[in-house]
C-alpha positions as CSV (number, residue, x, y, z in Angstrom):
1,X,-5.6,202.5,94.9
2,X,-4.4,204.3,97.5
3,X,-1.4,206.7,96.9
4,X,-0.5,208.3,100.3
5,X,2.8,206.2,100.9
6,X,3.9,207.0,97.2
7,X,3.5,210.6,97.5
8,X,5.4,211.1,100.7
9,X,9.0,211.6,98.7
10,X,8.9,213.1,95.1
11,X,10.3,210.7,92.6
12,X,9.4,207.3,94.6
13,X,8.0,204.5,91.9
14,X,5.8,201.6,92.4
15,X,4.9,198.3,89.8
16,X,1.9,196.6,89.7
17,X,-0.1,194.7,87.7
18,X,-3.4,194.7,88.4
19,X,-6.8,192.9,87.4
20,X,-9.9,193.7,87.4
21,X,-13.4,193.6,85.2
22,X,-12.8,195.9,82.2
23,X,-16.5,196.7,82.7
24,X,-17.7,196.3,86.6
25,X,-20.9,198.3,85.8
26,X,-22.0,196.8,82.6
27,X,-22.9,200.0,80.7
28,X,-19.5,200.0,78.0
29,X,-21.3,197.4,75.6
30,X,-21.3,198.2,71.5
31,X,-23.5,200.1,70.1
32,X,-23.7,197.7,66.7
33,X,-23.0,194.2,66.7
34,X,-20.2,194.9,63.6
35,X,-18.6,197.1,65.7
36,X,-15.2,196.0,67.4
37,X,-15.6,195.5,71.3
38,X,-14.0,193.8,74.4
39,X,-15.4,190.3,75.1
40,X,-18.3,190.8,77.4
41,X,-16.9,190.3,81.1
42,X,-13.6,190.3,80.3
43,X,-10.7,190.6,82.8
44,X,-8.8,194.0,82.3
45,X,-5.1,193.2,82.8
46,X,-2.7,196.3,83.6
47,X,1.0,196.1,84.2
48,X,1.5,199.9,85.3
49,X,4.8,201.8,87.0
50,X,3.4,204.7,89.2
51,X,5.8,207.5,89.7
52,X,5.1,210.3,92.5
53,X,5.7,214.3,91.1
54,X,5.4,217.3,92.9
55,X,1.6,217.1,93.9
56,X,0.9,214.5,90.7
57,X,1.3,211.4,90.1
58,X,2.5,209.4,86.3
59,X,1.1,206.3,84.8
60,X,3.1,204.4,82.8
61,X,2.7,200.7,81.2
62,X,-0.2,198.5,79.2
63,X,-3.7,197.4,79.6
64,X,-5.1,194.1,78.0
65,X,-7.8,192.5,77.3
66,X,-9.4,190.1,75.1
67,X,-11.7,191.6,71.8
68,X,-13.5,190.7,69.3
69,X,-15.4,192.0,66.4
70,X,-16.4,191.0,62.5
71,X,-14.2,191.2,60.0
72,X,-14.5,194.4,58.1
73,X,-14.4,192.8,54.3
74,X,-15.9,189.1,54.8
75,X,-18.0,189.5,58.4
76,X,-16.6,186.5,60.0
77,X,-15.6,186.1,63.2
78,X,-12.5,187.6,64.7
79,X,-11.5,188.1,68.2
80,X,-7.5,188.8,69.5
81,X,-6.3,190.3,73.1
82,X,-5.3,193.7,72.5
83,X,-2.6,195.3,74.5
84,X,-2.4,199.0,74.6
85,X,0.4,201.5,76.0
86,X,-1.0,203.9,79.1
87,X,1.3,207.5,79.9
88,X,-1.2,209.0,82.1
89,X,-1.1,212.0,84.9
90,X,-3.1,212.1,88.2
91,X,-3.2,215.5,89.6
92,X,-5.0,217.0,93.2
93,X,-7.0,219.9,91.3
94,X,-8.2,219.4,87.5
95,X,-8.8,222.8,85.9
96,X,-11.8,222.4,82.9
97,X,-9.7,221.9,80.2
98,X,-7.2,219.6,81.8
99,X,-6.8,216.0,80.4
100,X,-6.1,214.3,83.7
101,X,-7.7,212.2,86.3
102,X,-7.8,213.6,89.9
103,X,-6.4,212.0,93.0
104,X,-9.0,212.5,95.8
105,X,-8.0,211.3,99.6
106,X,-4.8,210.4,98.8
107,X,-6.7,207.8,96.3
108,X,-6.3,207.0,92.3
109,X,-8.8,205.4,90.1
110,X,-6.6,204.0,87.6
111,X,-9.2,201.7,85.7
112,X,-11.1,204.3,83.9
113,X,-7.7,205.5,82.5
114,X,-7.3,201.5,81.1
115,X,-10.6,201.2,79.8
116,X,-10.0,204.8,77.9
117,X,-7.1,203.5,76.5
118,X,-8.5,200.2,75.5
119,X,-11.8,201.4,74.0
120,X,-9.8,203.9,71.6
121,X,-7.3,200.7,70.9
122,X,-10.1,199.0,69.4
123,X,-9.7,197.7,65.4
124,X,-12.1,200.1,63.4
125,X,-11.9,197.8,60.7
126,X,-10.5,194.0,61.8
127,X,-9.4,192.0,59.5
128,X,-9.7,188.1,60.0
129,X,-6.3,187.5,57.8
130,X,-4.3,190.7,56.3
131,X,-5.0,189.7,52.8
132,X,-8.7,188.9,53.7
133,X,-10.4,189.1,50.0
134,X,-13.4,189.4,51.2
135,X,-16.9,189.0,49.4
136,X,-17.7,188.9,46.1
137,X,-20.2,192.6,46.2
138,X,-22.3,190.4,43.0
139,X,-23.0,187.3,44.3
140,X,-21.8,187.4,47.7
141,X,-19.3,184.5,47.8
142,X,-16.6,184.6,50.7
143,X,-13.2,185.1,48.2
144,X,-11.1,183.9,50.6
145,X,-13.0,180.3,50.5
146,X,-13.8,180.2,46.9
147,X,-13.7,182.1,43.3
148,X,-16.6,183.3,41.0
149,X,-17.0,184.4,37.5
150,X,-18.6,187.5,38.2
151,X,-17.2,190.6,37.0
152,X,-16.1,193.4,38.9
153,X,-19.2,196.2,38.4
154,X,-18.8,199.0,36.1
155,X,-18.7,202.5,38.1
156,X,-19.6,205.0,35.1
157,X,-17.8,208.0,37.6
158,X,-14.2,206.3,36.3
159,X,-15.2,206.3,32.5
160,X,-13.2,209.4,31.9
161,X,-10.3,207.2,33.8
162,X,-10.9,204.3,31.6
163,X,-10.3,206.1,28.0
164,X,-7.0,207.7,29.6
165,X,-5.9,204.1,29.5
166,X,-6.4,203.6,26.4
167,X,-5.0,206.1,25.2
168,X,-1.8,205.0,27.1
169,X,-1.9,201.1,25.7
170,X,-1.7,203.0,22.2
171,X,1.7,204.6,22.8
């Protein structure tokens, strides 16, 4: 995106809302196929405010897109668009330490800053309804579909726990 009108008076914004492939290059795909991820070509959607600084220029707004992942406690299907917040800063020269993107010819990359943000915005552990119950760890029924019989296992780590509770239905 090229910034040179922007930068010519300090404090001039711009809106746009731009979209693009969230990955043009094909090389962001999951490492695991439990693991949380944007849909495979998926349009990147970002509804940004660009605001010119003394030799920088802010970022400000969202990026979308559409996910999807497993669900972390019955490993169905889940899939959502996920829309995250962007408050990013485009400098001329990035020391080593700096957390910024550089502007180069007068020019801004702004989609690596949106598919940053997205990829960290991902659900670690999706959930297909918030009070999933998950499966059954004895015989593997999906809870949320049906009940068992089976008892919850026995983890002898607790048994000190267990004979405080007795001691308190006593009193």
């Amino acid at each position: 995106m090229h910034v040179a009108v922007l930068r010519r008076v300090v404090g001039t914004t711009v809106k746009e809302v731009l979209v693009g492939p969230f990955d043009p290059s094909d090389e962001l795909g999951p490492t695991a196929l439990s693991t949380s991820r944007i849909v495979e070509g998926a349009e990147m959607t970002m509804d940004i405010v660009l605001q010119s600084a003394s030799r920088s220029i802010t970022l400000a707004g969202t990026a979308s897109a559409p996910w999807s992942g497993l669900c972390s406690r019955c490993a169905v299907h889940v899939s959502g668009d996920l829309t995250v917040p962007l408050d990013e800063l485009f400098v001329e020269k990035v020391g080593e330490d700096d957390d910024v993107y550089r502007i180069v010819d007068d020019a801004i990359d702004v989609g690596p800053a949106g598919r940053e943000a997205l990829i960290v915005g991902l659900p670690l552990l999706p959930l297909c309804q918030p009070n999933c119950q998950g499966l059954c760890p004895s015989c593997g029924i999906d809870r949320n579909e049906a009940s068992c019989s089976c008892a919850a296992p026995k983890d002898d780590r607790w048994a000190a726990l267990d004979g405080l509770r007795s001691l308190g239905e006593e009193a």
